[in-house]
C-alpha positions as MATLAB code, in Angstrom:
seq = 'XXXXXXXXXXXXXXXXXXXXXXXXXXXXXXXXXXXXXXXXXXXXXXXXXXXXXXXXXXXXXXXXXXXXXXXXXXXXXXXXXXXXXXXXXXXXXXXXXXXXXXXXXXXXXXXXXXXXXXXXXXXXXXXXXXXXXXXXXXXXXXXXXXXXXXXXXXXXXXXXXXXXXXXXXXXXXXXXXXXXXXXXXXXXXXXXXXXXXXXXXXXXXXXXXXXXXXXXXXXXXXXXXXXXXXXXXXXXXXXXXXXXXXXXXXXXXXXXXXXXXXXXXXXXXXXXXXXXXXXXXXXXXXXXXXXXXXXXXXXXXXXXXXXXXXXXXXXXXXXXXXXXXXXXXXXXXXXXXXXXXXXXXXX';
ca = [
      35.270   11.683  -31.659;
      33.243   14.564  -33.155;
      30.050   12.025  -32.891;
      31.131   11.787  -29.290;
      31.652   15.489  -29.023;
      27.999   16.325  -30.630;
      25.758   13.536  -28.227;
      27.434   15.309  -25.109;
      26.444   18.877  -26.731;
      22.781   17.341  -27.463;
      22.612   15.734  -23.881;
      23.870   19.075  -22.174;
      21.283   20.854  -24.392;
      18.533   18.668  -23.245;
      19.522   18.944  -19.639;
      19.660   22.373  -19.815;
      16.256   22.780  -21.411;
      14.862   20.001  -19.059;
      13.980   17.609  -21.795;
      14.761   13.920  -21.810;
      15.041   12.633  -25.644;
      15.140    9.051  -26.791;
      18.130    7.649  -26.467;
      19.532   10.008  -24.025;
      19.972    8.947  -20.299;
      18.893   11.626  -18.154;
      21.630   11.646  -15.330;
      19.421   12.500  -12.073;
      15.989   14.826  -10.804;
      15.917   16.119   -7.766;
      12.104   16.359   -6.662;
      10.825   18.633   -3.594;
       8.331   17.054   -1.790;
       6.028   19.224    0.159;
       3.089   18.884    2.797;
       1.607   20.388    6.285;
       2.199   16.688    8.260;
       4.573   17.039   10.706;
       7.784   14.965   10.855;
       6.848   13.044   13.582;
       3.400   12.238   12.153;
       2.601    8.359   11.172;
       1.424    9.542    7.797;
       5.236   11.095    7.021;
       6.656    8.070    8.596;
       5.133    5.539    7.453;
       3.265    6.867    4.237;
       5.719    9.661    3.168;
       8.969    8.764    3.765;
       8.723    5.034    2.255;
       6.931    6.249   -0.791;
       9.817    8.510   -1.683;
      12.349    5.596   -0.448;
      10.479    3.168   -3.159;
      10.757    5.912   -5.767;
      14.462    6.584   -5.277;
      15.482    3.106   -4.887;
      13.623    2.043   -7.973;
      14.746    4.882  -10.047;
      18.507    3.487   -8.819;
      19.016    6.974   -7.114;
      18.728    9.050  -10.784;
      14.942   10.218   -8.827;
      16.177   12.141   -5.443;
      13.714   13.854   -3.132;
      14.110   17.057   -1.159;
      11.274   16.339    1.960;
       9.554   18.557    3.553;
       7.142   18.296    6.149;
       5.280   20.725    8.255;
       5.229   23.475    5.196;
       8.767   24.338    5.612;
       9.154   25.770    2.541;
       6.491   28.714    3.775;
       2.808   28.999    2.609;
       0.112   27.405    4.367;
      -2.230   24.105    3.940;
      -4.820   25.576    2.031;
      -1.947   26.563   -1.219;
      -0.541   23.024   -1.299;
      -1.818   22.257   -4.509;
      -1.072   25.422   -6.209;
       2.241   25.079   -5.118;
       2.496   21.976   -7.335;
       0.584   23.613  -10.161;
       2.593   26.523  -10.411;
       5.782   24.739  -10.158;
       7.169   26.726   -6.478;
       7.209   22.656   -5.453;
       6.867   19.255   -7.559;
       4.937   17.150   -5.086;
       2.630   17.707   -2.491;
       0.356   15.643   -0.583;
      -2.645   17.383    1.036;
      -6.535   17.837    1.003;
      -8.279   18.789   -1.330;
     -11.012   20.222    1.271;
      -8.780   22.600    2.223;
     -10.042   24.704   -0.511;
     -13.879   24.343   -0.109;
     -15.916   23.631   -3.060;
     -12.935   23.916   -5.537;
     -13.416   19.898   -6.384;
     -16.986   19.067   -5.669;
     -17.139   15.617   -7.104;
     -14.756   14.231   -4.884;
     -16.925   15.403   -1.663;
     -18.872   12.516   -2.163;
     -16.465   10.413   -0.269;
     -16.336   12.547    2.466;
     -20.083   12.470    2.791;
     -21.339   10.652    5.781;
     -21.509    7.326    7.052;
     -19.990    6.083    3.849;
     -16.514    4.433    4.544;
     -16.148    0.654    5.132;
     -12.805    1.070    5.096;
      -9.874    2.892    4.051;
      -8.267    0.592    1.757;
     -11.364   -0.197   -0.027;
     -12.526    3.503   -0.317;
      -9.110    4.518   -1.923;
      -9.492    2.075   -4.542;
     -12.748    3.335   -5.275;
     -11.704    6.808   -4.682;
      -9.352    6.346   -7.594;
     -11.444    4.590  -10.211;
     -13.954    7.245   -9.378;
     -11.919    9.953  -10.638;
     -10.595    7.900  -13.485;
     -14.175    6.957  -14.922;
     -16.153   10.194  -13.791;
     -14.422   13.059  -12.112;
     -11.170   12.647  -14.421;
     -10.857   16.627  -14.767;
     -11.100   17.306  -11.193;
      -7.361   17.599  -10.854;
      -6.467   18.374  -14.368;
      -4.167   20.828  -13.348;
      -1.483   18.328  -12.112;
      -0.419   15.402  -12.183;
      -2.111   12.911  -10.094;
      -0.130   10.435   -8.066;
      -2.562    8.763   -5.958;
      -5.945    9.416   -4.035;
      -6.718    7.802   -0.610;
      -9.081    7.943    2.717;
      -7.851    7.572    6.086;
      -9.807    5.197    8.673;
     -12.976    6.437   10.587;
     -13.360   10.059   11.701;
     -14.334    9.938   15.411;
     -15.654   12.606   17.930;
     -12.721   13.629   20.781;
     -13.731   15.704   23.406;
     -12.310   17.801   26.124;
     -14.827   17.802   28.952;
     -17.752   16.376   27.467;
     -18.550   12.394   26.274;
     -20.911   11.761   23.375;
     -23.081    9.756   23.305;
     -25.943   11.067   21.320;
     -26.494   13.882   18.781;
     -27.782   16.243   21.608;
     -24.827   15.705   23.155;
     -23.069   18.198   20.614;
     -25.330   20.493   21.239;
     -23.454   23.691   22.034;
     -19.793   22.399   21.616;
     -17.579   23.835   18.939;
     -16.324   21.171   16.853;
     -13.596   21.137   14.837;
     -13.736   19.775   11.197;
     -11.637   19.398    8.285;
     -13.626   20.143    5.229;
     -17.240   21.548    4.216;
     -18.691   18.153    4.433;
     -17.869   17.440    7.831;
     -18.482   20.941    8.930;
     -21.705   20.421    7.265;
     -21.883   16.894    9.141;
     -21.499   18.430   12.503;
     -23.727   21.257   12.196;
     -26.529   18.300   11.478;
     -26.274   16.430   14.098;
     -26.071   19.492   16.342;
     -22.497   20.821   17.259;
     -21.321   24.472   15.914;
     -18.815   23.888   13.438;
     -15.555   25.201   13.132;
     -13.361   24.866   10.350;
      -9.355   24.701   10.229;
      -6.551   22.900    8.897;
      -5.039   20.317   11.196;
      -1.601   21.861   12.453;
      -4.042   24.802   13.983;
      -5.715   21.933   16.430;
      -3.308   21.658   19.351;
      -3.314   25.686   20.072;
      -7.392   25.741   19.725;
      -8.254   22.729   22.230;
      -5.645   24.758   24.330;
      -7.309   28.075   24.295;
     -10.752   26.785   24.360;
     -11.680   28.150   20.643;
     -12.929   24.723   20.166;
     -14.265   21.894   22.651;
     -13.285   19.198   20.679;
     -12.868   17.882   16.875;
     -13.385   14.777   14.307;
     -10.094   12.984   13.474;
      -9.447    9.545   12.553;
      -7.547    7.541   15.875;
      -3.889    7.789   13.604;
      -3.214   11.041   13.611;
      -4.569   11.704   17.554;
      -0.510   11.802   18.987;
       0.372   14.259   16.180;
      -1.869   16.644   17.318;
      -1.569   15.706   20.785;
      -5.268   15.610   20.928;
      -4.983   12.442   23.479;
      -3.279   14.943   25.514;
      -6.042   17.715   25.161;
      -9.000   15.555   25.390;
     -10.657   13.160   27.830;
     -13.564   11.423   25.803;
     -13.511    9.676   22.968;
     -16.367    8.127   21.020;
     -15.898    5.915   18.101;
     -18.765    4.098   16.337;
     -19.294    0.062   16.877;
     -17.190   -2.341   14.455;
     -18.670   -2.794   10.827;
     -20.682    0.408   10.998;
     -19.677    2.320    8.611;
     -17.691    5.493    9.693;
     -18.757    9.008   10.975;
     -16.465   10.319    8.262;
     -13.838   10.258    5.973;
     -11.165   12.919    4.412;
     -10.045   12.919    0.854;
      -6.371   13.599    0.333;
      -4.390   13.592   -3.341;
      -0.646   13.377   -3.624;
       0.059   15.197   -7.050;
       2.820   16.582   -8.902;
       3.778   19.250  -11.481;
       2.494   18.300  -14.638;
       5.900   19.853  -16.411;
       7.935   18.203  -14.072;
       6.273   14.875  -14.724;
       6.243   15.836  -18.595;
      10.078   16.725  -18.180;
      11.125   13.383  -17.086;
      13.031   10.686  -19.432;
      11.236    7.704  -20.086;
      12.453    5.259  -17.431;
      11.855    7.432  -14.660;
       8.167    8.437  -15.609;
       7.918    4.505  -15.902;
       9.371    4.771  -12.127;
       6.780    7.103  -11.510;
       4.019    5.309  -12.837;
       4.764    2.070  -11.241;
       4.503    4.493   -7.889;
       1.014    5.603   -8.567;
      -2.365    4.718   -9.259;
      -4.931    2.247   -8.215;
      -2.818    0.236   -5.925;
      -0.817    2.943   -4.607;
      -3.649    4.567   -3.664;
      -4.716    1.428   -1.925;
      -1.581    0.904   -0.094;
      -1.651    4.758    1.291;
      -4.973    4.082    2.837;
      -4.267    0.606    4.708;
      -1.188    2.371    5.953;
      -3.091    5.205    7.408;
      -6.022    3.053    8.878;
      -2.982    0.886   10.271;
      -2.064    3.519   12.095;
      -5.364    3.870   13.981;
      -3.900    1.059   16.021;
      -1.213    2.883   17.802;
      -3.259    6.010   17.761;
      -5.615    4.650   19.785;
      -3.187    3.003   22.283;
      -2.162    6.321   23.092;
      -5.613    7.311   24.025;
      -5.880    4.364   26.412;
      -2.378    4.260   27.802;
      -3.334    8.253   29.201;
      -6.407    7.034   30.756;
      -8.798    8.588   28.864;
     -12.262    7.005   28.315;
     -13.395    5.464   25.181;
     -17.024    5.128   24.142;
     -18.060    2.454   21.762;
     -21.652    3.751   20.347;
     -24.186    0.915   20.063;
     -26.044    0.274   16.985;
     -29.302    2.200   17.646;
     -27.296    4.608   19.127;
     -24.836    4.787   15.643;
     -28.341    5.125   13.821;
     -29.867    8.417   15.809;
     -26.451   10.080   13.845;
     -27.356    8.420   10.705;
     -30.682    9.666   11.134;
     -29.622   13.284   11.986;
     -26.658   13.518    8.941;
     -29.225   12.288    6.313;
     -29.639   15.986    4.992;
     -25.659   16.586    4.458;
     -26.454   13.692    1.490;
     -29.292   15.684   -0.106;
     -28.038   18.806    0.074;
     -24.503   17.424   -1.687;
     -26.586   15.879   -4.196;
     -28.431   19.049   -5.198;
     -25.082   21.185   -4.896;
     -24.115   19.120   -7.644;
     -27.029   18.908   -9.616;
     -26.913   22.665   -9.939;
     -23.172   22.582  -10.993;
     -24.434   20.677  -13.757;
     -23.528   17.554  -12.847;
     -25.473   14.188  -11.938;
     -25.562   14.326   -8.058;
     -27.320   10.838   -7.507;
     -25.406    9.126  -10.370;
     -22.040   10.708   -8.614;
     -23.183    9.240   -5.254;
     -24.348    5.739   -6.562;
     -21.446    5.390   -8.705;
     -18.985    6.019   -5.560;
     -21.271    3.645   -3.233;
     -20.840    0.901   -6.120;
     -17.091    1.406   -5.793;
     -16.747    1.532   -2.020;
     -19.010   -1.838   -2.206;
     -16.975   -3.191   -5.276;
     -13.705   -3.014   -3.688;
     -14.431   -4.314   -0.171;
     -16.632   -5.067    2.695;
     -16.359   -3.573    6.195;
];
């Protein structure tokens, strides 16, 4: 009896103090789970919500999740991932664009014209970090890294179908990269998080923007727009954004055994993998609801595909000189995360 009495003291002292200890079962976590997609989006449906679904089911219900999408808990895109390093959330899922230059060495995936697809790339994205960028997050807890499918070119009143095409249009892009990629092959670049997309089409702040086909009904940019032009099958895409799901590294540290283990088997290479196919997946639908409104689709040829290789040559350069001045090996970086991309798949 007073053994009994003194392992429920110790396991009510360890709860308390949020510390599992061997031999000591910790009851249940509740995790809050926070990003800017919005609940209707086919990344929380179909990325999101399973993820956390896997998690709980495998953790037999001890790992819970509090979800929330479309940063209901208050901030904005851009503090996601201080939000899980300062411990105001324990997951978020997000880009790491959003906060320009802050993690360089992961740019180079965002870089153009060097997707083949977004399975593939994730994989690669994630041994890249692993084997040469492995402090780029160090402040968390990484869960998984992963690409969506090809970025594309929607338009409102304009189809494009060559750089000069752009010329004069305000674009909207995601990160530096792409904002750099658009300003090369001559459109004036406007940066903004994603939620902000549907109110500038609608004012006219921007003429159009770069997002992959899954996340066009979201935004209701198939609404918005009347043009679309998407680059010919096996080229490699226009563009890709990196995003990281991540958690508090003291929440992750806090966890008993078993359910890091549940954690673990929920991250990483293949994880990473399976977040990617999901989003490119959803490219499928995305599109349908481009073509079930009517609007017109333009499939760039293959010398046409080149004149915007041709023009986005510099973005590479300039990336690779950014990082040799940071101190780091810019064309190393870039062949290393071409080897990757070619390692783990073909277009």
């Amino acid at each position: 009896m007073i053994q009994r009495r003194s392992l429920l003291k110790s396991t009510a002292a360890a709860a308390a103090l949020g510390v599992p200890t061997l031999g000591l079962t910790q009851q249940s976590v509740t995790l809050k789970f926070h990003t800017f997609m919005a609940p209707m989006s086919a990344v929380w449906l179909t990325m999101h919500k399973p993820w956390m679904d896997k998690v709980e089911k495998e953790s037999g219900g001890r790992i819970k999740f509090e979800a929330y999408p479309a940063m209901q808990l208050g901030g904005t895109p851009v503090q996601l991932y201080d939000q899980a390093r300062d411990g105001v959330v324990d997951v978020v899922w997000t880009l790491p664009g959003n906060t320009a230059g802050r993690f360089p060495r992961i740019e180079v995936f965002e870089l153009p014209f060097m997707l083949n697809n977004a399975e593939a790339t994730s994989k690669a994205y994630w041994e890249y970090m692993q084997t040469v960028a492995a402090d780029e997050f160090k402040d968390t807890h990484p869960i998984a890294l992963h690409v969506h499918g090809p970025g594309m070119f929607h338009t409102k009143s304009k189809q494009i179908k060559t750089p000069d095409d752009l010329r004069g249009l305000k674009m909207r892009g995601p990160t530096r990269q792409v904002t750099k990629l658009l300003q090369a092959v001559g459109a004036t670049p406007v940066g903004m998080p994603l939620p902000q997309i549907p109110d500038a089409l609608s004012k006219g702040t921007i003429d159009g923007c770069v997002i992959p086909w899954e996340v066009v009904p979201a935004v209701k940019v198939h609404e918005l727009t009347k043009f679309h032009t998407e680059f010919p099958a096996g080229h490699p895409g226009l563009y890709t954004t990196t995003f990281v799901m991540t958690m508090n590294k003291a929440k992750y540290e806090s966890l008993a055994p078993d359910l890091k283990k549940v954690i673990d088997n929920n991250s990483g290479l293949a994880t990473s993998a399976w977040l990617g196919r999901q989003q490119q997946e959803s490219d499928i639908p995305g599109r349908k609801s481009a073509v079930e409104r009517g609007n017109t689709i333009y499939t760039l040829n293959q010398a046409e595909a080149q004149e915007f290789v041709k023009r986005s040559a510099a973005v590479e350069k300039e990336w690779v000189a950014d990082m040799d001045k940071r101190g780091f090996d810019g064309k190393k970086l870039l062949d290393t995360a071409r080897a990757l991309i070619a390692k783990h798949g073909k277009a």
